[in-house]
C-alpha positions as CSV (number, residue, x, y, z in Angstrom):
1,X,0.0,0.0,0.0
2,X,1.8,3.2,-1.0
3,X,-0.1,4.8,2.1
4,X,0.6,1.9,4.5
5,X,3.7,2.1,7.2
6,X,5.6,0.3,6.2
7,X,6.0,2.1,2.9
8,X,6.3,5.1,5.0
9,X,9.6,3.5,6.9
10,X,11.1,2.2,3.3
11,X,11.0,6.0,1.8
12,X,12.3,7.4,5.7
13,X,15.4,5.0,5.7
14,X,16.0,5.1,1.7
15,X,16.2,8.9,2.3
16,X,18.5,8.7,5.5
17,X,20.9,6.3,4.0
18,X,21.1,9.0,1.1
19,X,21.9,11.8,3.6
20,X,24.5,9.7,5.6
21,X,26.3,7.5,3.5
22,X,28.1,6.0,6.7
23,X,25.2,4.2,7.5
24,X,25.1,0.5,7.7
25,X,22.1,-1.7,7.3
26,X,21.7,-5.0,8.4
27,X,17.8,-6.7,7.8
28,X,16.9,-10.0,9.7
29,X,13.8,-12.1,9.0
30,X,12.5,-15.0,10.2
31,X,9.6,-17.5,8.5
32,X,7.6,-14.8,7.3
33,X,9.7,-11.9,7.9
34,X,11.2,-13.0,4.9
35,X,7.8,-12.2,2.9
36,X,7.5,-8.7,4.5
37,X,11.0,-7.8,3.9
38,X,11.2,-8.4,0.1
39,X,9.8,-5.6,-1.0
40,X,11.6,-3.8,1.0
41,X,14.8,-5.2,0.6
42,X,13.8,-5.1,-4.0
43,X,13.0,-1.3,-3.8
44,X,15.7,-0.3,-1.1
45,X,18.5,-1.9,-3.9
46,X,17.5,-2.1,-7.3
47,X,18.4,0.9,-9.6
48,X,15.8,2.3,-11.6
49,X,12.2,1.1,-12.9
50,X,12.3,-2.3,-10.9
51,X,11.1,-4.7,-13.6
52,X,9.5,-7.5,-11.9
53,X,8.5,-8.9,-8.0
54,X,6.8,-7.3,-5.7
55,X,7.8,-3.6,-5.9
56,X,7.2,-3.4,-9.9
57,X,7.0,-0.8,-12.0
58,X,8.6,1.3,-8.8
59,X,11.9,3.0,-8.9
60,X,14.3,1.8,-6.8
61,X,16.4,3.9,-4.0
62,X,20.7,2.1,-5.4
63,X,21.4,1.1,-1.8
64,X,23.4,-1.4,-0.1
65,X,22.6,-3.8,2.5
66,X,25.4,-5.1,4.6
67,X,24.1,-8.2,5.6
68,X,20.7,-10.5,4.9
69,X,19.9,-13.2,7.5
70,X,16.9,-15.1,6.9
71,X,16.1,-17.7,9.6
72,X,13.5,-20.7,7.8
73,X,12.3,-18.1,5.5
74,X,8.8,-18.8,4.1
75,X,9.2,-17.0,1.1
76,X,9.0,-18.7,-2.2
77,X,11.6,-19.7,-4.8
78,X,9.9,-17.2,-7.1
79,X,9.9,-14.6,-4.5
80,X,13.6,-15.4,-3.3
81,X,14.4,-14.7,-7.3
82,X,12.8,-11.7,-8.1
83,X,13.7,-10.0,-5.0
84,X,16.6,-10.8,-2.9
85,X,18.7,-12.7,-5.8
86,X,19.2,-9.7,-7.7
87,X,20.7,-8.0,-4.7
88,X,22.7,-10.5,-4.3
89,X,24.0,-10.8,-7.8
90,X,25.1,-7.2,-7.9
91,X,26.5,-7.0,-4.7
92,X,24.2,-4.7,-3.1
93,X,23.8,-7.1,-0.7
């Protein structure tokens, strides 16, 4: 939901990160944590029009993430590929 809290948090942190660059993030999930944190993690590091997932059609906020712990996530393989896998693959995770 564009209007939900959680968005709300996403564009707060993308726009701290942006004003202090020493800032280090580190996201945790667990079982379905994993599911809440996707789009999150898609739109806080893709660059550009995000293409696919979750956060589609958005534009994403080019940050890093230090570290991504998922404890049993629940997500889905699908899920797994369109959001975190790409952040992984480019090393902004």
């Amino acid at each position: 939901d564009p209007d939900g809290g959680a968005r709300f948090v996403l564009e707060q942190l993308a726009a701290l990160m942006r004003r202090d660059t020493s800032i280090e993030l580190h996201v945790l999930g667990h079982s379905a944590g994993s599911i809440f944190l996707a789009p999150i993690v898609q739109a806080l590091t893709s660059k550009g029009a995000i293409p696919n997932g979750p956060m589609k059609g958005e534009k994403g906020h080019n940050q890093t993430i230090a570290t991504c712990t998922l404890w049993a996530p629940a997500c889905t393989v699908d899920l797994f590929k369109q959001a975190y896998l790409p952040a992984i693959t480019s090393s902004a995770i």
